[in-house]
Each structure stands twice: as C-alpha cells, then as structure tokens.
N, C-alpha and C positions, 0 to 999 in steps of 0.2 A: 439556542444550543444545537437544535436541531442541523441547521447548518452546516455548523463548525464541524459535525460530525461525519455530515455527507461529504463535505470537502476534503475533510482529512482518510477518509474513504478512498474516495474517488483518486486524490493524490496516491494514495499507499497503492491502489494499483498501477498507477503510472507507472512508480516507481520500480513495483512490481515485473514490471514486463522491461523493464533496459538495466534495471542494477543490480545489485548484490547485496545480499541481509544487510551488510555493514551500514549503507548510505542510511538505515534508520537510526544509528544512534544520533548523528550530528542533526540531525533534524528533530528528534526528541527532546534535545537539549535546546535548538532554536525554539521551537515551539514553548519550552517550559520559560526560556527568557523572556520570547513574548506575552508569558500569561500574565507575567506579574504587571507591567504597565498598564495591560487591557485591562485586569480585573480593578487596574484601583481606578481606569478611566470610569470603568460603568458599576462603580460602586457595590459589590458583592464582596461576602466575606471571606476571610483565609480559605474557610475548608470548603468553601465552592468553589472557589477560585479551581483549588486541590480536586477536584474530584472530576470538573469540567477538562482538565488540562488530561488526569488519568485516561476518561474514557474518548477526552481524543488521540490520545497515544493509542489507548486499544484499537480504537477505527483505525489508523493512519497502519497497524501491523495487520488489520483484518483485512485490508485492501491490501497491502502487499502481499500477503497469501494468497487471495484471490488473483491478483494479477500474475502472481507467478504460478499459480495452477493453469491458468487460461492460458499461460505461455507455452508450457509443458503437454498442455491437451493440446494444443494447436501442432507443434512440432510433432505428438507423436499422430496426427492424423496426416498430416505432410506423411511423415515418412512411411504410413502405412499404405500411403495411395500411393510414392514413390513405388517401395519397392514390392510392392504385389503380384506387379506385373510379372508374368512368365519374360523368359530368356528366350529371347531367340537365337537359336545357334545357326550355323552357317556349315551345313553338310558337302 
C-alpha cells in the first residue's frame, strides 16, 4: 500500500505543476474503477478495498498541492530575481 501511495503522490505533483485542479476528478474516478478489479485480483475486502482507494485519492490531492506550491514558489523567485534589478536609465 505503501506504494500505491507514493505513486499517487508523486503523480499528484506532476500533475501539479502543468494542469488545473480539474484534471483530479477524472482521475479519481479512473483510479476508483481501477480499484475494484485489483481489490478482487488480491483478494481484500469491500471496506479496504474503500479505504486504500480514499487515502490514495488523498495522496494523489496532497501531491498536487505540493506540485503546485513548488510551481508558484518557483515562479515567484524567477520573478523576484527578474525584477530586482535597478533600471538603468539613459541620461
């Protein structure tokens, strides 16, 4: 389970840093279709099945929070180095 959690992690921040909140719902919903075949592959019951699928939904939103903080932190240090700099004017 460990895993599954790093992944869905790791993916949320991908996603994180190039898309828009939205791209999580159809992926919540892929992932909840995929749970149910896996969970009857490796034999675990409804409400683990349930509860493994939840807190990879939560990873999969705590990484896209995290990727879009680092994206946000990244741009506002760009711009802070951009524009810092004095103006040279031309007397």
């Amino acid at each position: 389970m460990t895993e599954v959690l790093i992944f869905s992690f790791l993916t949320g921040a991908v996603l994180g840093q190039r898309f828009r909140v939205l791209v999580l719902l159809p992926l919540t919903l892929v992932m909840g279709l995929a749970a149910i075949p896996v969970g009857l592959m490796v034999d675990v019951s409804f409400l683990e099945g349930l509860k493994n699928l939840v807190l990879a939904a939560v990873a999969l939103q705590a990484g896209y929070l995290f990727g879009s903080a680092a994206r946000f932190g990244l741009a506002a240090a760009r711009a802070a180095r951009l524009f810092a700099r004095p103006v040279n004017t031309v007397r």
